[in-house]
C-alpha positions in Angstrom: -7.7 -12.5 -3.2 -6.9 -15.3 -5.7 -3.3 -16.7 -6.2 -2.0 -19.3 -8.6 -0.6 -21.5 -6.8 -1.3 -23.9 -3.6 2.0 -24.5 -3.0 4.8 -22.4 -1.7 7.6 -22.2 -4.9 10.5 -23.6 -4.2 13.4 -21.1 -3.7 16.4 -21.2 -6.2 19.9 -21.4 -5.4 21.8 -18.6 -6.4 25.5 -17.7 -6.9 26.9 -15.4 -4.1 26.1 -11.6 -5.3 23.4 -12.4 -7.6 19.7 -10.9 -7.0 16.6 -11.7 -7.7 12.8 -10.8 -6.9 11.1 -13.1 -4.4 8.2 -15.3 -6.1 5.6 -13.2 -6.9 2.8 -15.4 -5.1 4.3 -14.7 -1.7 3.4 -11.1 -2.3 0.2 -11.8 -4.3 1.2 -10.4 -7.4 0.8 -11.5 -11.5 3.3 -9.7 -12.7 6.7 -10.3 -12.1 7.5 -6.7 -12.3 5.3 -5.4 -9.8 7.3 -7.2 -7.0 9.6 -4.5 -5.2 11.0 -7.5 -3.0 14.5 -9.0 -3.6 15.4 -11.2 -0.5 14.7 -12.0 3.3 16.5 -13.2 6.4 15.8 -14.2 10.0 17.3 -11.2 12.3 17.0 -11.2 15.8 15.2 -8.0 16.8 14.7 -7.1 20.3 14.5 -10.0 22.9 12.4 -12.3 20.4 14.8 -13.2 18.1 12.0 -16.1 16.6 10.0 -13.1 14.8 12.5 -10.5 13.6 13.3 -10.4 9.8 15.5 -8.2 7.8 13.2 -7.8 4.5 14.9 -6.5 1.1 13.5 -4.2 -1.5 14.8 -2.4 -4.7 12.4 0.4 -6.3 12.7 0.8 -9.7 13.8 4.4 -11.3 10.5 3.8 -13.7 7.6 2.4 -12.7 4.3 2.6 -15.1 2.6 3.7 -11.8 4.9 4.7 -9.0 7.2 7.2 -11.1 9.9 9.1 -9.9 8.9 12.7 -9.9 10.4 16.0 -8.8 13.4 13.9 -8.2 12.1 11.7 -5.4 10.8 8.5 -5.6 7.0 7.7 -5.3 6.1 7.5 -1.2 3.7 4.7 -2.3 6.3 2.9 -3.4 6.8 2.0 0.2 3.3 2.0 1.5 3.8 -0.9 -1.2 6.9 -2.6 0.0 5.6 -2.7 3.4 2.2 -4.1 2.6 4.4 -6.7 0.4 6.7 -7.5 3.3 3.6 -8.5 5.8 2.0 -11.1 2.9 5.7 -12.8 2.5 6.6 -13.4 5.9 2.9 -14.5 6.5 3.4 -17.5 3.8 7.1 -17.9 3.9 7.6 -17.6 7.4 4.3 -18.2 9.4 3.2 -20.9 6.9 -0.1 -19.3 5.6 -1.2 -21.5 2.8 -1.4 -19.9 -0.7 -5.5 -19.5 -1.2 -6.1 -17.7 2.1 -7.3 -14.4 2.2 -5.7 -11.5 3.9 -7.3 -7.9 5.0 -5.3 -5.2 5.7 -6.6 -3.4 9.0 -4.0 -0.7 9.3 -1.2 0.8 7.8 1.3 3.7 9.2 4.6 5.1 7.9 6.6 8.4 8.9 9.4 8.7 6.6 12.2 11.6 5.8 12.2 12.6 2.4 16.0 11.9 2.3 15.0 8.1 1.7 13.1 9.0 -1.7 15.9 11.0 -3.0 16.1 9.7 -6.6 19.6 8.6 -7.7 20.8 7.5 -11.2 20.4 3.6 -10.3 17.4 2.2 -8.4 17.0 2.3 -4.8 17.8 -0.2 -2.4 16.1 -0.4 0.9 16.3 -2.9 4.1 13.0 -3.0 6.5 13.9 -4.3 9.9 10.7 -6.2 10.7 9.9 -7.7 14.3 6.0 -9.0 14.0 4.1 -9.5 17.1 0.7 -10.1 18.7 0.8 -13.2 16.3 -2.9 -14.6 16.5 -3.2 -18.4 15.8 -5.8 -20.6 15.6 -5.9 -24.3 14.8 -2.4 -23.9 14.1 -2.8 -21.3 11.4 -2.2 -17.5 11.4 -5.1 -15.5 11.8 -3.5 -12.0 13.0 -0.3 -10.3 13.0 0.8 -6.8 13.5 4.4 -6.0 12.7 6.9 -2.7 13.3 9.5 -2.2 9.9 12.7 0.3 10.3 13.4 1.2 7.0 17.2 2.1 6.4 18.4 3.4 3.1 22.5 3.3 3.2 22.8 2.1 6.8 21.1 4.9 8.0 17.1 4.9 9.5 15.1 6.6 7.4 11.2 5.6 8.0 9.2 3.4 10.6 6.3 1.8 9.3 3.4 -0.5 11.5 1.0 -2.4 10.2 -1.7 -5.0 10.8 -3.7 -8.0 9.1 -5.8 -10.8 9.3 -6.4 -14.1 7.2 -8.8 -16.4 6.7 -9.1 -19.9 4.6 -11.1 -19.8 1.3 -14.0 -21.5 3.0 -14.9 -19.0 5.6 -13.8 -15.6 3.0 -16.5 -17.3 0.8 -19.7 -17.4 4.0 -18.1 -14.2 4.5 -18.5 -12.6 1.1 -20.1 -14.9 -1.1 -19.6 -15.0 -4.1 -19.5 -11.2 -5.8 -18.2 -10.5 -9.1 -14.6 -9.3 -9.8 -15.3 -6.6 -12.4 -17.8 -3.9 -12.8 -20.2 -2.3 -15.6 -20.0 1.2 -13.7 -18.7 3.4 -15.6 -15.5 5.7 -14.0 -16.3 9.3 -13.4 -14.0 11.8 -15.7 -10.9 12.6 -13.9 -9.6 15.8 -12.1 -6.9 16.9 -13.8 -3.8 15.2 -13.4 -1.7 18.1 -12.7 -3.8 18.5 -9.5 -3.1 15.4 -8.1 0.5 14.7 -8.9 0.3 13.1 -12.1 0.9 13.5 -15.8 -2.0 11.7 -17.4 -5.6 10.9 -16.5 -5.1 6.9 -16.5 -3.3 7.1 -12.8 -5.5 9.3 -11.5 -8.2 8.1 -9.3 -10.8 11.0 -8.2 -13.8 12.3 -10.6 -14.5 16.0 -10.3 -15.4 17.6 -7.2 -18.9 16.9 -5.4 -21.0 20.2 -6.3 -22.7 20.1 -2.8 -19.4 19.2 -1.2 -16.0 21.1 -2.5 -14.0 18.8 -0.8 -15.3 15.0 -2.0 -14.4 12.8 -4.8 -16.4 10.2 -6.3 -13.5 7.3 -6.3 -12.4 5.9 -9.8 -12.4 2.6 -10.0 -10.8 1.1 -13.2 -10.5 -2.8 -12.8 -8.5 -3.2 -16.1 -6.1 -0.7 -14.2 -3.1 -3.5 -14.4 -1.4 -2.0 -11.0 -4.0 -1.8 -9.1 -6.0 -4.6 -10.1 -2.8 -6.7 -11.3 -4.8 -9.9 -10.4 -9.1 -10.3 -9.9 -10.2 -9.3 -6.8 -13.9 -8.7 -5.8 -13.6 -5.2 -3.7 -11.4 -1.9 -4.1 -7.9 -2.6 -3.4 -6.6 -1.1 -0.3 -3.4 0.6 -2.3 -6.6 2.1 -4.3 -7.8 3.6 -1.3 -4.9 5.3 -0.1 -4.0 6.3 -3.6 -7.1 8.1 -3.3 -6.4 9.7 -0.6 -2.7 10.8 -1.6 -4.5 12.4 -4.6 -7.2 14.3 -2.2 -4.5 15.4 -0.1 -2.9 16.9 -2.6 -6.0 18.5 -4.4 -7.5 19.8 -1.0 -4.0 21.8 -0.5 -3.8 22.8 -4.0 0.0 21.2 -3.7 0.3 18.5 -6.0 4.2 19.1 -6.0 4.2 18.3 -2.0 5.7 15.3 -0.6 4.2 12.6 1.2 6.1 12.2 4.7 3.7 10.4 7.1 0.4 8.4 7.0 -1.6 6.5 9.1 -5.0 4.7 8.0 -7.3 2.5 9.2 -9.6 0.2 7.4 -13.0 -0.7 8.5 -14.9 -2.2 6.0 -14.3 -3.9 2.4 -15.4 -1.4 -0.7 -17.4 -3.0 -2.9 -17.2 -2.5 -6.7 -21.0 -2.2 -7.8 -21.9 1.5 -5.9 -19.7 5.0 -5.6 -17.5 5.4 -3.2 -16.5 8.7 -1.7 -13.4 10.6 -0.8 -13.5 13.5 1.5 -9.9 15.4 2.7 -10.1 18.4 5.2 -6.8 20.1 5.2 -5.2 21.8 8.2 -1.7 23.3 9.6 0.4 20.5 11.5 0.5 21.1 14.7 4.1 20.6 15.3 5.5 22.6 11.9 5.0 25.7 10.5 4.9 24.0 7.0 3.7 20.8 6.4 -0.1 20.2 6.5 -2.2 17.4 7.7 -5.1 16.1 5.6 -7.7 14.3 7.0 -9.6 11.8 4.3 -12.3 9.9 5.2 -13.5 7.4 2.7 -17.5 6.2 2.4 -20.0 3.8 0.6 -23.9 3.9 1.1 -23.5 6.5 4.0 -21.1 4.0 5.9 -17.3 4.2 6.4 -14.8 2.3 4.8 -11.2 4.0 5.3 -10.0 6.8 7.0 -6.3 8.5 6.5 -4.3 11.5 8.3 -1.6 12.2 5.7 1.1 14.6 6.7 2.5 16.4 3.5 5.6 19.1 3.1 5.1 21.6 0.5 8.1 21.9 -2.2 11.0 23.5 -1.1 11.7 27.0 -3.2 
């Protein structure tokens, strides 16, 4: 994905207490205000005290995508932070140069709802982050995989894992060549919102239900969508995808008021932006609770896969 800079932007100093959000190009964001960052430190984690961080993040109380709902805060809100902790530490601390190109492999979290609980001031979280089996070749990053403890108040609330690789502009370009950031497909009509968790039809990401198959979703891809395609890129966004999957989760169970508490998805191979791409959720008991329900999406493009997902969700309590 593009970025705006081929230099690293040099840190302010600030006056003790003060906060701020960390430059937007180590996260590879546009828009200021989609970076849920606020600071990071070195902290020794485990015997390798070289690769443990203590990351910072404050979610905002309204977000034009990840709203507060229900009285919880979004879940993807820290699919997002964790994705955005990986890309800083890559740049800022494993000297990736700004231009490189990252691709998400896999992504986990289990989480308590406690640490969504929606309070009348933003939330404030710390991620404990110790990377490891750091891949590097000719001196440069090429794979990392690292474990986040996520601690709301000083107490754990969530682990997250999960794992990326990079590559210089040169070899994303033989790779991909040169495909075009936008499309001339036109989006599906959408399910309706209240469905899939949301109040209007511009967040939500899944057409109407596949005739043949009650359970798939042509995708929606919107690339003026300004969250999810807050900069060009030339394939589906990975926080697209599991988007997508949140929303079939919750349409498969007919509980669009459930909350997200666990996920873990694999990603296998870039989704392209000129053919439909398909979301499929089967939907089953845990098998370690009586109430929460595991969903099983499995995303696809010309007959080939491109994501899959095992969501655990909690149904609403009464």
């Amino acid at each position: 994905m593009p970025y705006l800079t081929d230099k690293a932007p040099a840190p302010k100093t600030l006056r003790p207490g003060l906060t701020t959000t960390v430059p937007r190009e180590y996260v590879h964001r546009t828009a200021v205000s989609e970076v849920l960052l606020t600071g990071w430190e070195h902290a020794p984690v485990g015997p390798d005290e070289h690769h443990g961080f203590l990351v910072r993040a404050q979610w905002p109380r309204c977000h034009a995508l990840f709203a507060p709902g229900r009285g919880y805060q979004d879940p993807m809100l820290l699919i997002e932070s964790v994705r955005q902790a990986g890309s800083l530490l890559a740049h800022a601390e494993f000297d990736v140069p700004f231009g490189h190109q990252f691709l998400m492999s896999d992504i986990s979290v289990d989480l308590e709802p406690e640490l969504l609980a929606a309070d009348p001031v933003p939330t404030d979280i710390q991620m404990h982050t110790a990377c490891r089996d750091v891949v590097r070749r000719g001196g440069l990053l090429r794979e990392m995989r690292y474990d986040t403890t996520v601690l709301r108040e000083n107490g754990a609330r969530a682990t997250a894992t999960a794992a990326f690789r990079c590559m210089s502009p040169d070899v994303y370009q033989r790779l991909r060549g040169r495909r075009p950031t936008t499309t001339d497909r036109t989006p599906p009509p959408a399910v309706d919102p209240a469905t899939v968790g949301h109040n209007s039809t511009q967040h939500v990401v899944l057409g109407p239900r596949s005739p043949e198959h009650p359970h798939t979703w042509e995708l929606r891809v919107d690339t003026t969508h300004p969250t999810y395609f807050d900069h060009p890129v030339d394939h589906i966004p990975g926080m697209l995808l599991l988007e997508a999957a949140r929303q079939a989760a919750h349409a498969s169970a007919g509980l669009p008021r459930a909350v997200l508490i666990g996920l873990k998805s694999t990603f296998t191979r870039y989704a392209e932006l000129d053919a439909p791409c398909w979301i499929t959720a089967h939907c089953r008991p845990h098998s370690t609770s009586h109430d929460d329900l595991l969903i099983h999406v499995h995303g696809t493009q010309r007959h080939k896969t491109v994501f899959t997902a095992d969501l655990t969700v909690r149904p609403p309590a009464h």
